[in-house]
C-alpha positions as CSV (number, residue, x, y, z in Angstrom):
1,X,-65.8,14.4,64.3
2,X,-65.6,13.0,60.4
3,X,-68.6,13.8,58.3
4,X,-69.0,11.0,55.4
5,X,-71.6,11.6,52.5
6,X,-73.0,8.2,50.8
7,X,-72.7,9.6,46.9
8,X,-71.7,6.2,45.4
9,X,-75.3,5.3,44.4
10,X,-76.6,5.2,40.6
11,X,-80.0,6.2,41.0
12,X,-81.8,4.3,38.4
13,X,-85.4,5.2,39.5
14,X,-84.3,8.7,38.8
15,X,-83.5,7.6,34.9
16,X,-83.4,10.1,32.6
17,X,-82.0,12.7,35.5
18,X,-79.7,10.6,36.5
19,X,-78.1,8.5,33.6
20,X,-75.4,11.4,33.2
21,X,-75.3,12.9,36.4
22,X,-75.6,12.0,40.1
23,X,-78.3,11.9,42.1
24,X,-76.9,14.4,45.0
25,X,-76.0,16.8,42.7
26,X,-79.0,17.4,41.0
27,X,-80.5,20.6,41.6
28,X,-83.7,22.0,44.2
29,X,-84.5,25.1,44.1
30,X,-81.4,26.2,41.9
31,X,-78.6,24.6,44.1
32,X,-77.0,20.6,44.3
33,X,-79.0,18.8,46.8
34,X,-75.4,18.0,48.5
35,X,-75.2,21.7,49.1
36,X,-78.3,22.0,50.9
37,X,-77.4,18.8,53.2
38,X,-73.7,21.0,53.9
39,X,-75.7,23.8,55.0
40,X,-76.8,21.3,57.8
41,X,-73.5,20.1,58.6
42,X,-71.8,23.8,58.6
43,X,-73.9,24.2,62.0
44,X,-72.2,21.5,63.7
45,X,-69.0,22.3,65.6
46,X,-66.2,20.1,65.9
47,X,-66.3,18.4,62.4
48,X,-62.6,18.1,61.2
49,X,-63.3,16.9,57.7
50,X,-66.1,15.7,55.1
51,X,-65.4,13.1,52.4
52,X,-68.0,12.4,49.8
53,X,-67.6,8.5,48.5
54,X,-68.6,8.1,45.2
55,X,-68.1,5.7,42.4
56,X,-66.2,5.9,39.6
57,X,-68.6,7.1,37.3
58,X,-69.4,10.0,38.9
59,X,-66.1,10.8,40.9
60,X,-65.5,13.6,38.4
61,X,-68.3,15.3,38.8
62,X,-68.3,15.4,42.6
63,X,-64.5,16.6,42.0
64,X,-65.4,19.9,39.8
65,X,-68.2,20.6,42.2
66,X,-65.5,20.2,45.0
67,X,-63.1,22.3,43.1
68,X,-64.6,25.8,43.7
69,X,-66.8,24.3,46.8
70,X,-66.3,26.8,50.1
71,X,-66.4,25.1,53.0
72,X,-64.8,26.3,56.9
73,X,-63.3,22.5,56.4
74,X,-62.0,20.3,54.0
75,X,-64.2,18.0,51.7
76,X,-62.9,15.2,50.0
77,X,-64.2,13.3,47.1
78,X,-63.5,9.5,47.7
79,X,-63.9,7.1,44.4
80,X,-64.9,3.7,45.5
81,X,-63.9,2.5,41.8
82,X,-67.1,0.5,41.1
83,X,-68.5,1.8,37.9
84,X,-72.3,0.1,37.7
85,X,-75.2,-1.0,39.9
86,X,-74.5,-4.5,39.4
87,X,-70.5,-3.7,40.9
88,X,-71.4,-1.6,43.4
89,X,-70.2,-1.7,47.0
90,X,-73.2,-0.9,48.9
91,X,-73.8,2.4,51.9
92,X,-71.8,-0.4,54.2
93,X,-69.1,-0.8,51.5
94,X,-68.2,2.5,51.3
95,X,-68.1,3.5,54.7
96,X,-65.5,1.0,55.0
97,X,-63.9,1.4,52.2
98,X,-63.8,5.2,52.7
99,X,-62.2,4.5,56.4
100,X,-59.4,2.0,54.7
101,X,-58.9,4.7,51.4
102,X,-58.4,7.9,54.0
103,X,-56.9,5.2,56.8
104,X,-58.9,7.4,59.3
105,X,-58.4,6.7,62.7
106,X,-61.2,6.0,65.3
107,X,-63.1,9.2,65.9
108,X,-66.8,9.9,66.0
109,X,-68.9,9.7,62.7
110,X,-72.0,10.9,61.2
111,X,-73.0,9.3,58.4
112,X,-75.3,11.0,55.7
113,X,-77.5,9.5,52.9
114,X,-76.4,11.7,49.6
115,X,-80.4,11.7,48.8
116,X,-81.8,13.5,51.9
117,X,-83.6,16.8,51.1
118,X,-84.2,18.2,54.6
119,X,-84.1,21.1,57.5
120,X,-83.3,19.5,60.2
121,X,-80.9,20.9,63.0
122,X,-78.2,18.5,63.1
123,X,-76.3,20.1,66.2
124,X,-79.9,18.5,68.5
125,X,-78.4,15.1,67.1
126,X,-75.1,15.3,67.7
127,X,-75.6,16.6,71.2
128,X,-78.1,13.6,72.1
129,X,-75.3,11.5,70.8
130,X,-73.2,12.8,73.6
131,X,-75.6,11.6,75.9
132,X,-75.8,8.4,75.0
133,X,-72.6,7.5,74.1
134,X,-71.0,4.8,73.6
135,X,-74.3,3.7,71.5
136,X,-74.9,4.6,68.1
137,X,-77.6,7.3,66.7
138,X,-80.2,6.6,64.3
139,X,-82.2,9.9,63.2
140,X,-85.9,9.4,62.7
141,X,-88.3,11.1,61.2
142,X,-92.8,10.5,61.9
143,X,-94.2,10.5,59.1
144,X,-97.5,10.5,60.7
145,X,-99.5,7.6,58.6
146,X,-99.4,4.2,58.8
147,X,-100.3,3.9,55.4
148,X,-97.3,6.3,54.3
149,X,-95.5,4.7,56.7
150,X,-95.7,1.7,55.1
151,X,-92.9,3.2,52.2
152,X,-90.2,3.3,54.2
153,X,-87.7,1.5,56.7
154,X,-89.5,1.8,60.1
155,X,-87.9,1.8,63.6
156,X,-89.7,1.0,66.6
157,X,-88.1,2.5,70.2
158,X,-88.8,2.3,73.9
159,X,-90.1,4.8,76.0
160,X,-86.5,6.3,76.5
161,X,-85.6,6.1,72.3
162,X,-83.4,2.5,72.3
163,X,-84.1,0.7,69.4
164,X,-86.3,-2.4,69.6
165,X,-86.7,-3.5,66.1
166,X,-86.2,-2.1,62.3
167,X,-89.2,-3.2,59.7
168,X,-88.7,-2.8,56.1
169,X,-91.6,-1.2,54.4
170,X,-93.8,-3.6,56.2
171,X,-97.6,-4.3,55.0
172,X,-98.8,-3.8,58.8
173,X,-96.7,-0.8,59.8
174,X,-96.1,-0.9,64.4
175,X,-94.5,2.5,63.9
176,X,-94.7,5.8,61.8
177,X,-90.8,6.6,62.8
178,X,-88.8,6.5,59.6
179,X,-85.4,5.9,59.4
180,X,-84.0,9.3,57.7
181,X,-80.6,8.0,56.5
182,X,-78.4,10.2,59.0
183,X,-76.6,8.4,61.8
184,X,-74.0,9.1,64.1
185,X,-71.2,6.4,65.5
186,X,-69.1,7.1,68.5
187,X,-66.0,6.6,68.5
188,X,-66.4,3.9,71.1
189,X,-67.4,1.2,68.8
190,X,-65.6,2.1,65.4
191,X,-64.0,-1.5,65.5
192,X,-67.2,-3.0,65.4
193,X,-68.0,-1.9,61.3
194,X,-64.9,-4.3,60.7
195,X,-66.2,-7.5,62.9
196,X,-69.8,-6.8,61.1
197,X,-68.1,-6.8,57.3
198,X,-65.8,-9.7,58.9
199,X,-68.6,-11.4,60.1
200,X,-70.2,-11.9,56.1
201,X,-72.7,-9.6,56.8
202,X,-75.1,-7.5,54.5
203,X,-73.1,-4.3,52.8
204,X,-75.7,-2.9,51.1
205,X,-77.8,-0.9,52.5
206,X,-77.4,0.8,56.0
207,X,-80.2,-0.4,57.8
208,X,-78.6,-3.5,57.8
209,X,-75.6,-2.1,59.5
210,X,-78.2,-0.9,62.5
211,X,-80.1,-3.6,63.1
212,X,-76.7,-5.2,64.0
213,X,-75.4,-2.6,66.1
214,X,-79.0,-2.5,67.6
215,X,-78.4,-6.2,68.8
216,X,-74.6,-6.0,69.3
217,X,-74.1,-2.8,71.0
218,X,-77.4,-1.3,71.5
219,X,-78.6,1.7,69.5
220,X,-80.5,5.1,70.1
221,X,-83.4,6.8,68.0
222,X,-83.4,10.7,68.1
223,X,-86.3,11.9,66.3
224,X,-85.8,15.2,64.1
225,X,-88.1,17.9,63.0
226,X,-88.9,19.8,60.3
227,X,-88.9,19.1,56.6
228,X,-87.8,15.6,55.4
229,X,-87.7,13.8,51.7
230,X,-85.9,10.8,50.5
231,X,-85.4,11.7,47.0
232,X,-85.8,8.0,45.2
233,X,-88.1,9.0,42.5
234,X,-89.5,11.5,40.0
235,X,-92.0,12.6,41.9
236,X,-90.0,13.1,45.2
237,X,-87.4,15.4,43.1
238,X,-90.0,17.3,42.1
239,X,-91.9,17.8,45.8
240,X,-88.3,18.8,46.8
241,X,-88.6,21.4,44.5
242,X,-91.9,22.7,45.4
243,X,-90.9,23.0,48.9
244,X,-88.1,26.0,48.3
245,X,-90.4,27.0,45.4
């Protein structure tokens, strides 16, 4: 299994923070928030490699983190050569992009937001994943208020967890089930990223990505507990903070 980490963001809402340095490695609680999302990953067996896409602006400083980083596998900083908001590639863009850079062949993939603060036991996903192979993973997370719910990308499931339908911080929330920006992609349908991009489809952000694969291939929700944040804003950073205290 490959581990990719989507870095390659600018972060404006996080202006000042953010105008100098990026986003996942800013610190909570005394350490990059990249580290703590590792910590999550070093429970999984079977990962080979990790590659953290960037752009160019930031590449650097993912590259001295990376330089005395510790890991029992190799991580890789990837530099997707945009260098503003308005050039950038998008989460979809750099997963490709990353794939064609490292010319990795098909293997399973779980694909991280570089912004998630969380505790989560990754291994529960991966080992759902298994069992419903070979369809995608979407991790969720209920956030328990429809009013709450109504910040976020939503996903509504079946009984048995297939996805039925994404909603993008709707007015009139259906669901509480966010989408927590951690996915995992068998093996099985790696070729189907390149028919999507082929295909003149959204690169931006990865719910788009989903929503196809939902209707393509069919796709599975595995919800996840514990502690979640989506660190977009001031005030998320600092909650973050306030949780590890």
């Amino acid at each position: 299994m490959k581990v990719i980490l989507l870095c390659a963001g600018y972060a404006t809402r996080l202006y000042p923070l953010t105008e100098n340095q990026p986003k996942p490695l800013l610190p909570v609680g005394g350490r990059p928030i990249l580290e703590w999302i590792l910590d999550r990953v070093g429970k999984v067996s079977g990962i080979e490699a990790v590659y953290i896409v960037s752009n160019a602006k930031f590449a650097g400083h993912f590259a001295a983190w990376a330089a005395s980083a510790k890991y029992p596998w190799p991580v890789e900083v990837v530099d997707d050569g945009t260098s503003s908001n308005e050039t950038r590639l998008g989460a979809i863009g750099d997963l490709a992009y990353t794939i064609r850079a490292k010319a990795l062949r098909p293997d399973d993939l779980m694909i991280i937001a570089g912004d998630n603060f969380f505790d989560f036991d990754l291994t529960a996903l991966t080992d759902y994943g298994g069992k419903v192979r070979p369809h995608g993973l979407i991790a969720v997370y209920d956030v328990g208020d429809r009013e709450l719910a109504k910040r976020y990308g939503l996903v509504r499931t079946s009984e048995d967890g297939k996805v039925l339908e994404f909603q993008e911080k709707p007015p009139e929330p259906k669901t509480t089930l966010a989408s927590c920006g951690i996915y995992w992609l068998p093996k099985e349908i790696w070729g189907l990223l390149d028919t999507y991009i082929k295909g003149g489809h959204n690169t931006d952000q990865p719910g788009h990505y989903m929503r196809w694969l939902a209707e393509i291939s069919g796709l599975y929700a595995f919800p996840l507990k514990g502690k979640w944040l989506d660190i977009g804003d001031i005030a998320s950073y600092q909650k973050a903070n306030a949780i590890v205290g």
